[in-house]
C-alpha positions in Angstrom: 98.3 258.3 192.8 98.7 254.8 193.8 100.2 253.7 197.0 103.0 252.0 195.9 104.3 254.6 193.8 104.3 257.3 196.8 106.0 254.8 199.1 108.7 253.9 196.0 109.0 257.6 196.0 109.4 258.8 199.7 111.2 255.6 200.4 113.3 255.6 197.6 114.4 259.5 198.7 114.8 258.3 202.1 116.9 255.5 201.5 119.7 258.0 199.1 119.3 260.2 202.1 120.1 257.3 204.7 123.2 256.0 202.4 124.1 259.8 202.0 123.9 260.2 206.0 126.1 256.9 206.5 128.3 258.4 204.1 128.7 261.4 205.9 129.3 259.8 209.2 132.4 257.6 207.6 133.8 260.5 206.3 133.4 262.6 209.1 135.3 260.0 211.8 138.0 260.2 209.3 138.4 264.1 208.9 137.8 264.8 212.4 138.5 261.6 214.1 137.3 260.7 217.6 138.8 263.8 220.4 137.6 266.1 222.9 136.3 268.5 219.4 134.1 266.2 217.9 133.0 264.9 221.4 131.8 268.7 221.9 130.3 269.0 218.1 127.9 266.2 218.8 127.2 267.3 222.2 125.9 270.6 220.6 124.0 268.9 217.2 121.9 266.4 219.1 119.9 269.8 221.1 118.6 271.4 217.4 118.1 267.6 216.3 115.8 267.2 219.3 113.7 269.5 218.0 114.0 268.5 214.7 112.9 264.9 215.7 110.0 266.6 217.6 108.5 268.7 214.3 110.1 266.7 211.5 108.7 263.0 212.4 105.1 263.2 213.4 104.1 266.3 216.1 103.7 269.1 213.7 102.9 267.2 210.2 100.4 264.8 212.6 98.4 268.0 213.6 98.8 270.1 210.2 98.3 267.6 207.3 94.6 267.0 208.5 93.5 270.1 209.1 95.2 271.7 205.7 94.4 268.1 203.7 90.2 268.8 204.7 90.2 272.3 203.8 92.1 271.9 200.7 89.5 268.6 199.8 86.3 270.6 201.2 84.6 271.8 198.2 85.5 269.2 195.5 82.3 271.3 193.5 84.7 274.4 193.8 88.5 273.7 193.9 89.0 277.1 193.9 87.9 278.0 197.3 89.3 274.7 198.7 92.6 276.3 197.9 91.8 279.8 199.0 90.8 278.3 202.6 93.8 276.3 202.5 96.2 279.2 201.6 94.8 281.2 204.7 95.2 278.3 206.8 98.4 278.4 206.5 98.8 282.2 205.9 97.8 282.3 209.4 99.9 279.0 210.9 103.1 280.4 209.2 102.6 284.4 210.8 102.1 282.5 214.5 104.8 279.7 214.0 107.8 282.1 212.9 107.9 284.4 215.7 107.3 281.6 218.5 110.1 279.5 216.9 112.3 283.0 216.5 111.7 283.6 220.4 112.6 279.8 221.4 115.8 280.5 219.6 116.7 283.6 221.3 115.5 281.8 224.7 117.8 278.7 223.4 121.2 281.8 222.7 120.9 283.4 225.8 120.5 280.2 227.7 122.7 277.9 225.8 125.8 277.9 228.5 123.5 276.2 230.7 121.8 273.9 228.2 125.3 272.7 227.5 125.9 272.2 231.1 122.9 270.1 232.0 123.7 268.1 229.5 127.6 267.7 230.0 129.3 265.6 232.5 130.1 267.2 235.6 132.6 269.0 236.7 132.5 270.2 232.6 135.7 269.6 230.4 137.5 273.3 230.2 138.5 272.1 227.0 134.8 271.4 225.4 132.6 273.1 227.7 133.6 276.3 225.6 133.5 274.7 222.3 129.9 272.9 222.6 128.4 276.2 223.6 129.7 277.8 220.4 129.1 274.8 218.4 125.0 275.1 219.6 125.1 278.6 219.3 125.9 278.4 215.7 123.6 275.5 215.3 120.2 275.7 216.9 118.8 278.5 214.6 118.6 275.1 212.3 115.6 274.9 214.3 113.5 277.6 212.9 114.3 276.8 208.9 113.8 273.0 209.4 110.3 273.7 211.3 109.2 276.1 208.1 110.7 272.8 205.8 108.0 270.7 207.7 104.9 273.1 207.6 105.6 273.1 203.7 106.2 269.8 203.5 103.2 269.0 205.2 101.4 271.6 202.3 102.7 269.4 199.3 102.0 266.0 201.0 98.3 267.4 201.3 98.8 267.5 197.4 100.7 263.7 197.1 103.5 266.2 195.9 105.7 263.9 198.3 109.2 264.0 196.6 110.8 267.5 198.1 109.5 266.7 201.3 111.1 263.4 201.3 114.4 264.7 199.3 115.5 267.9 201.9 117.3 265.7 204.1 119.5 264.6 201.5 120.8 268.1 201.2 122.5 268.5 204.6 124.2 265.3 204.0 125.6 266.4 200.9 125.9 269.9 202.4 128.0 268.6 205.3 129.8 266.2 203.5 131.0 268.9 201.4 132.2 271.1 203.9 133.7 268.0 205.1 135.7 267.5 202.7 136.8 271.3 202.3 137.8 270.8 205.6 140.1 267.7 205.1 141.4 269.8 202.2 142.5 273.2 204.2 143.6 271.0 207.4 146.2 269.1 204.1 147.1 272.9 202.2 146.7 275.3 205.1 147.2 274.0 208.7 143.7 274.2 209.5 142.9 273.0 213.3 140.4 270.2 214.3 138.5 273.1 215.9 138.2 275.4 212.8 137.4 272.9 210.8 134.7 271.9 213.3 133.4 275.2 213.6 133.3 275.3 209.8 130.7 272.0 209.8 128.8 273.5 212.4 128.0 276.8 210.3 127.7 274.7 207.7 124.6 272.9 209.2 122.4 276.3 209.5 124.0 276.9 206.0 122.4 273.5 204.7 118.9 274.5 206.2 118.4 277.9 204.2 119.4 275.4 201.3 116.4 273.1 202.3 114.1 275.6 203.1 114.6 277.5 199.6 114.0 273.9 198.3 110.5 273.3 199.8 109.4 276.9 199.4 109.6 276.2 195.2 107.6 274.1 195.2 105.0 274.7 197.3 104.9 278.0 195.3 105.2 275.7 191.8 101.6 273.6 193.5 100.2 277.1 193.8 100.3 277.8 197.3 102.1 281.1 197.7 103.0 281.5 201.1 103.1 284.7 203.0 103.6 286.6 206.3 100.5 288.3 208.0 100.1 289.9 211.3 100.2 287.4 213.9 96.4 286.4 215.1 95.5 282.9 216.8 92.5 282.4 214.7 90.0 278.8 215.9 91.7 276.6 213.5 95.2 278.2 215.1 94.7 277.4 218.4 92.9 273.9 217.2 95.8 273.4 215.9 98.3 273.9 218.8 95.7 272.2 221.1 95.9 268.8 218.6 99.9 269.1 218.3 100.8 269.6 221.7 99.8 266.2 222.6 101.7 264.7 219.7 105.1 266.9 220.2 104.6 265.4 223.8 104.7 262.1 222.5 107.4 262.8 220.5 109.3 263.9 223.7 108.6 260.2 225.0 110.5 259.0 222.5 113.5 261.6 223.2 113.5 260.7 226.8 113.7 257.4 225.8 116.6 258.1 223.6 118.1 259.8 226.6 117.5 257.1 229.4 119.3 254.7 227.2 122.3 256.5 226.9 122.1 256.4 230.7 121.8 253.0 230.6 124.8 252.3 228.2 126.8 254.4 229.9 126.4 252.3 232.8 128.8 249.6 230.8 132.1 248.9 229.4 133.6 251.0 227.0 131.8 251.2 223.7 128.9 250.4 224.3 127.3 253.9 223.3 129.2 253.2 220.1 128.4 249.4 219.5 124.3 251.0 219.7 124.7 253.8 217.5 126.3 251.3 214.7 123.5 249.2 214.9 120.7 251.5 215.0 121.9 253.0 212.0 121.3 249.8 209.7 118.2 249.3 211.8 116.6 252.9 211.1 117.8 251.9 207.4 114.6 250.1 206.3 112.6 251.9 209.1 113.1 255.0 207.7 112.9 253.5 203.9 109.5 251.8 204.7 108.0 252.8 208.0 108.2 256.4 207.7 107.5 256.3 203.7 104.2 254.4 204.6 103.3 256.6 207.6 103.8 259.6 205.1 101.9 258.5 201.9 99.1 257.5 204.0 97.9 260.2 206.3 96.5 262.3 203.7 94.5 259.6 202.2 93.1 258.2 205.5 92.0 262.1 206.3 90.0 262.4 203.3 88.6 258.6 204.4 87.7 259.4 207.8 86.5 263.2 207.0 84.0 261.5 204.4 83.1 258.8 207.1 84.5 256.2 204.4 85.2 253.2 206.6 86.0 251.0 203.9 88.3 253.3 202.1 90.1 253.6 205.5 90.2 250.5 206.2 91.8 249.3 202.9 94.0 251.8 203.2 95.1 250.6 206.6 95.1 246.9 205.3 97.2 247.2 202.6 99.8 249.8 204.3 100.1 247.0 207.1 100.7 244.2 204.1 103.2 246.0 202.1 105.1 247.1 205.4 105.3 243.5 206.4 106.0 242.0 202.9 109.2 244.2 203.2 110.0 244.6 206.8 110.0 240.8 207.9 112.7 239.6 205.3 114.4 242.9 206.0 114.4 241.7 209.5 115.0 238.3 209.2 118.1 239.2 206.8 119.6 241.5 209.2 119.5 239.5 211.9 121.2 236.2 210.4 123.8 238.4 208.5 124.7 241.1 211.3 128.1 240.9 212.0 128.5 240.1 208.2 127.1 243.4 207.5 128.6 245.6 209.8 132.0 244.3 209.1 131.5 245.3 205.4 130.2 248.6 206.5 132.2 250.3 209.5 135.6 247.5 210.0 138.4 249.7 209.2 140.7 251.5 210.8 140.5 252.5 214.8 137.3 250.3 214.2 138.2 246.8 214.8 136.6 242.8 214.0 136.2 242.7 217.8 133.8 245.9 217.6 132.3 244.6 214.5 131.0 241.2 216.1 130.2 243.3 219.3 127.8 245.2 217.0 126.5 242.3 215.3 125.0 240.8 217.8 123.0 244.1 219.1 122.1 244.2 215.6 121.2 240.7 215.6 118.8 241.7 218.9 117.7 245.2 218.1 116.4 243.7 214.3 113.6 241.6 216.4 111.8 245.0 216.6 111.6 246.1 213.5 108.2 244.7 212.0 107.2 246.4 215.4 108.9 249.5 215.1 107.1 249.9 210.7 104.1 249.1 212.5 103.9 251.6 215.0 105.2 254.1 212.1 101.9 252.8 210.3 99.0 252.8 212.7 99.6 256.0 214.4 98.3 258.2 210.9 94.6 256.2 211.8 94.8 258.4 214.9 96.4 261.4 213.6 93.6 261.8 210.6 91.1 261.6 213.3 92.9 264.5 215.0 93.6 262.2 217.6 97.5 263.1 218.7 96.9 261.9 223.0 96.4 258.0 222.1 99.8 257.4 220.4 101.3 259.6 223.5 99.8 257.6 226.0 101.4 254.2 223.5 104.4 256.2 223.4 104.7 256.5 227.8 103.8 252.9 228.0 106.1 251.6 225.8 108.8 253.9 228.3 107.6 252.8 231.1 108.6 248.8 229.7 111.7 250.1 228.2 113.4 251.3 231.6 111.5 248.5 233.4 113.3 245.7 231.1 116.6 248.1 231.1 116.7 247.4 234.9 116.0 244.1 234.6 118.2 242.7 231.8 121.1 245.6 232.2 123.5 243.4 234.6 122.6 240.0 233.2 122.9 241.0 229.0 124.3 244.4 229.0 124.6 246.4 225.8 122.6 243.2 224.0 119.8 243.9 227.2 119.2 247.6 226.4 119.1 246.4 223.0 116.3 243.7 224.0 114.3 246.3 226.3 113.4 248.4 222.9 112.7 245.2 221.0 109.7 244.8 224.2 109.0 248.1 224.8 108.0 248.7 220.5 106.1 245.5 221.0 104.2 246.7 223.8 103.4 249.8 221.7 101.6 248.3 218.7 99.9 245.9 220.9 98.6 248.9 222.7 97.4 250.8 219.2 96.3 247.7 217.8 93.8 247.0 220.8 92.3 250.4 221.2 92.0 250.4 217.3 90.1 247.5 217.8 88.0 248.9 220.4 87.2 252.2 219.0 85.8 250.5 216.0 88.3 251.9 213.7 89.9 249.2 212.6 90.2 245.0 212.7 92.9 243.3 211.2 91.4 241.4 208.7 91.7 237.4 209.1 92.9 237.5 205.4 95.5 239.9 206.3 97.0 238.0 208.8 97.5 235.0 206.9 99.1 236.9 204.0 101.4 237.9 206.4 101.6 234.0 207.7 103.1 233.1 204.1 105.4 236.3 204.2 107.2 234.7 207.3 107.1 231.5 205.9 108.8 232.9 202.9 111.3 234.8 205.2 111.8 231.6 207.1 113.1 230.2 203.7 115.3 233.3 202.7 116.8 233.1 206.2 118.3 229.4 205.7 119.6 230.4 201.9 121.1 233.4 203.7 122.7 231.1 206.4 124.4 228.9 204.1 125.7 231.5 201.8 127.1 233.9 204.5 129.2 230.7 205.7 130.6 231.0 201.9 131.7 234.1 202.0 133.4 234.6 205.2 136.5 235.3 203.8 135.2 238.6 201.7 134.0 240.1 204.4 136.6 242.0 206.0 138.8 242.0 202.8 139.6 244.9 200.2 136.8 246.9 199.0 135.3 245.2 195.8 135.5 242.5 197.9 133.3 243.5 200.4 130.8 245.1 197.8 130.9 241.5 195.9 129.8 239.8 199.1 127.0 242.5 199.9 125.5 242.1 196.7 125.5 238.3 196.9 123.9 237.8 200.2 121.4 240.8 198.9 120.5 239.3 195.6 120.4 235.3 197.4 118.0 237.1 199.9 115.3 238.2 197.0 115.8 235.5 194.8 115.1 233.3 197.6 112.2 235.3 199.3 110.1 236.5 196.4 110.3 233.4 194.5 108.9 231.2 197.6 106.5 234.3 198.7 105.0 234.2 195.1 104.9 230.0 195.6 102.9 230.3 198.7 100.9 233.2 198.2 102.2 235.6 200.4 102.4 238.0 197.2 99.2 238.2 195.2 100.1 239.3 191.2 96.4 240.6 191.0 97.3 243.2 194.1 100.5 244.6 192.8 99.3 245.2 189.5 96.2 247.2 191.2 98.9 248.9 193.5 100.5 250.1 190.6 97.5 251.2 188.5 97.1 254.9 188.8 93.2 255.2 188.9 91.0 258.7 190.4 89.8 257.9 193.5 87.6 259.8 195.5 86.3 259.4 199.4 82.9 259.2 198.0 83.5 256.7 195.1 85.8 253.7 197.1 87.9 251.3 194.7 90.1 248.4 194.9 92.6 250.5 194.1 94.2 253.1 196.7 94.1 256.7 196.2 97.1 258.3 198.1 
């Protein structure tokens, strides 16, 4: 499978499930509005999406897909016993995961008052203190189905059987946005409260993650895998295993606490500030999650075979062209976002209690946070070179760096810049990061940006440069659709959209930062093996 087409399909899943989770958020601040309920709802979600975040995006996957991916690839003269070794390999990684994760949630229930209260502002609200304890009670056994969702995930990506593991998310969405909407219609027929419509949602996210798990567990049974549950035993390759992930689920937990120290930060400001962040994040983790986590998917099983054949090349053109196809698409995505921001977020969220005064507040931590990007894909796409080396501590010790800047820069730029200073301290701190993989890369021998490479990616900013001033001069045009009735809005969307690739590809083709010769190999579909490299990419 070629590269390109597993990106197009992960990111193509992950975008319907972004637009799906954007979806859900609008219609959620209408149903349930903005009150001491929903203040307790999120209060309880974000402690199952921790661990979520910790499994789902790198800890788990980083550790597994190697270790499955070489036993599955092992005896290319006998498939048969590739899959048999694989199959117990996970046989025995499912019987060990299910009752630890079945213990942390009974750990989680029994402890959640207090959970609830760490996390709450003190003294604790009589109102919501109640509520958010119910609300996580109901919620974290999430946890456990969305952990089995990843190790099966990680079984079909082994496979390039990519498209459940990227579609599941898209199934809460439309799972919550359906009970949602029940809601909105019992509160109008029946009197239903804020609070049992809320409690509704809540079961409705455990609800949504028996959906997903059925989902995955199909398929992996449709690739032949048939998983089942065997007496617990902590086998070599189990505890290997838990020795490689710990490291990574630690790194993920840098990235929590950094998600955690800047809500301290912003809460250290004016009013809305918390709000003006989360606006803006969400159109930035739009194309981060449509390229940067697409990429760092379709490539990790590819660079394991590489690197467990001792196929430098093959790794390293892997490597090369996931770093060019990230840029080709992240720079004008960058570039676009951050001349257009206000534009944007006033034909997205203005309405109602949200107001043209929040909209250009958002904008321009947009406008800031957007600098990051290229650096945030890139981060997304180096760390699999580690991970298929069964490498998980490097990318912490990235991860605790980059931390280390982030609150340095917070402290620094908080009084001076405010929200637009948190939003600059990430921009620095994701910098720092790739800087940091890039060097040891570098210095491990494992991989050199080529000099070719980087002026491909020259011409792809030049290019950018050019889509940026179209983009200026047409966003003056329509400042009157921006923040007028709804076709209005859509109209003015899809003209700075279609100005913005007209404009980039036809000048990136002009100056070569887009070679026809490598597309058309990217979308070849060819066999390739670790021990037989090609121009083209196996993924």
């Amino acid at each position: 499978m070629s590269l390109l087409k597993n990106v197009g399909t992960i990111g193509g899943l992950t975008m319907l499930s972004r637009i799906a989770g954007m979806a859900r958020e609008m219609i959620f601040s209408r149903v349930l509005g903005a009150n001491a309920v929903t203040d307790a709802w999120f209060q309880a979600f974000i402690i199952p999406n921790v661990f979520r975040r910790l499994f789902a995006e790198g800890a788990f996957s980083a550790a597994f897909v190697p270790m499955f991916s070489k036993r599955l690839h092992g005896h290319e003269d006998d498939p048969e016993k590739g899959l048999e070794e694989a199959r117990s390999f996970s046989a025995d990684v499912l019987s060990v995961f299910l009752p630890v994760l079945i213990a942390l949630v009974a750990v989680f229930e029994i402890a959640m008052p207090g959970v609830i209260w760490l996390l709450s502002e003190k003294p604790v609200d009589p109102q919501t203190y109640p509520l958010a304890v119910d609300f996580a009670r109901i919620m974290f056994p999430y946890i456990v189905l969305v952990s089995l969702v990843t190790l099966f995930t990680g079984m079909l990506n082994s496979v390039s059987r990519f498209a459940p593991g990227a579609s599941f998310p898209i199934i809460l969405n439309l799972v919550l946005i359906a009970a949602l909407l029940a809601g909105e219609w019992f509160a109008a027929n029946t009197g239903a409260s804020v609070e049992q419509i809320a409690y509704g949602i809540a079961w409705a996210v455990t609800g949504a993650g028996v959906m997903q798990l059925a989902w995955l567990y199909y398929w992996t049974r449709v690739e032949g895998f048939r998983p089942k549950l065997l007496w617990p035993r902590i086998t070599p390759e189990v505890k290997r295993l838990s020795i490689i992930a710990l490291p990574a689920a630690i790194g993920g937990g840098a990235y929590q606490i950094n998600t955690l120290v800047q809500l301290y930060f912003l809460n250290q400001l004016e009013d809305g500030s918390v709000s003006y962040m989360n606006y803006a994040d969400r159109l930035n983790q739009l194309p981060l999650g449509i390229i940067g986590i697409a990429l760092s998917t379709a490539i990790l099983p590819t660079l394991s075979k590489f690197v467990g054949s001792e196929n430098k090349e093959g790794a390293d053109r892997i490597q090369s062209d996931a770093i060019e196809l990230a840029m080709l698409l992240t720079i004008p995505a960058a570039v676009a976002l951050a001349i257009c921001a206000t534009p944007f977020v006033t034909m997205i969220f203005q309405g109602g209690r949200f107001a043209l005064d929040d909209a250009a507040a958002t904008g321009n931590v947009l406008a800031a946070l957007v600098m990051g990007l290229p650096a945030y894909v890139l981060v997304k796409v180096l760390v699999p070179n580690f991970y298929a080396r069964a490498d998980t501590k490097t990318p912490v010790v990235a991860a605790f760096i980059s931390l280390g800047v982030f609150i340095a820069f917070n402290i620094a730029l908080l009084d001076t810049y405010g929200v637009i200073g948190v939003a600059y301290a990430s921009v620095i701190g994701a910098w720092i990061n790739v800087t940091f993989l890039l060097i040891v890369l570098a210095q491990r021998g494992f991989y050199r940006i080529p000099a070719a490479l980087v002026l491909r990616i020259a011409r792809q900013a030049l290019a950018a440069a050019a889509m940026g001033a179209a983009l200026f001069y047409t966003r003056d045009l329509l400042t009157d659709w921006f923040a007028a009735g709804l076709f209005a809005r859509l109209g003015a969307l899809l003209a700075l959209v279609a100005a913005a690739a007209i404009v980039y590809f036809s000048v990136a083709f002009a100056v070569g930062a887009i070679d026809r010769q490598r597309i058309a190999t990217l979308t070849r579909k060819q066999s390739v093996t670790p021990e037989t490299p090609s121009d083209d990419l196996a993924s």
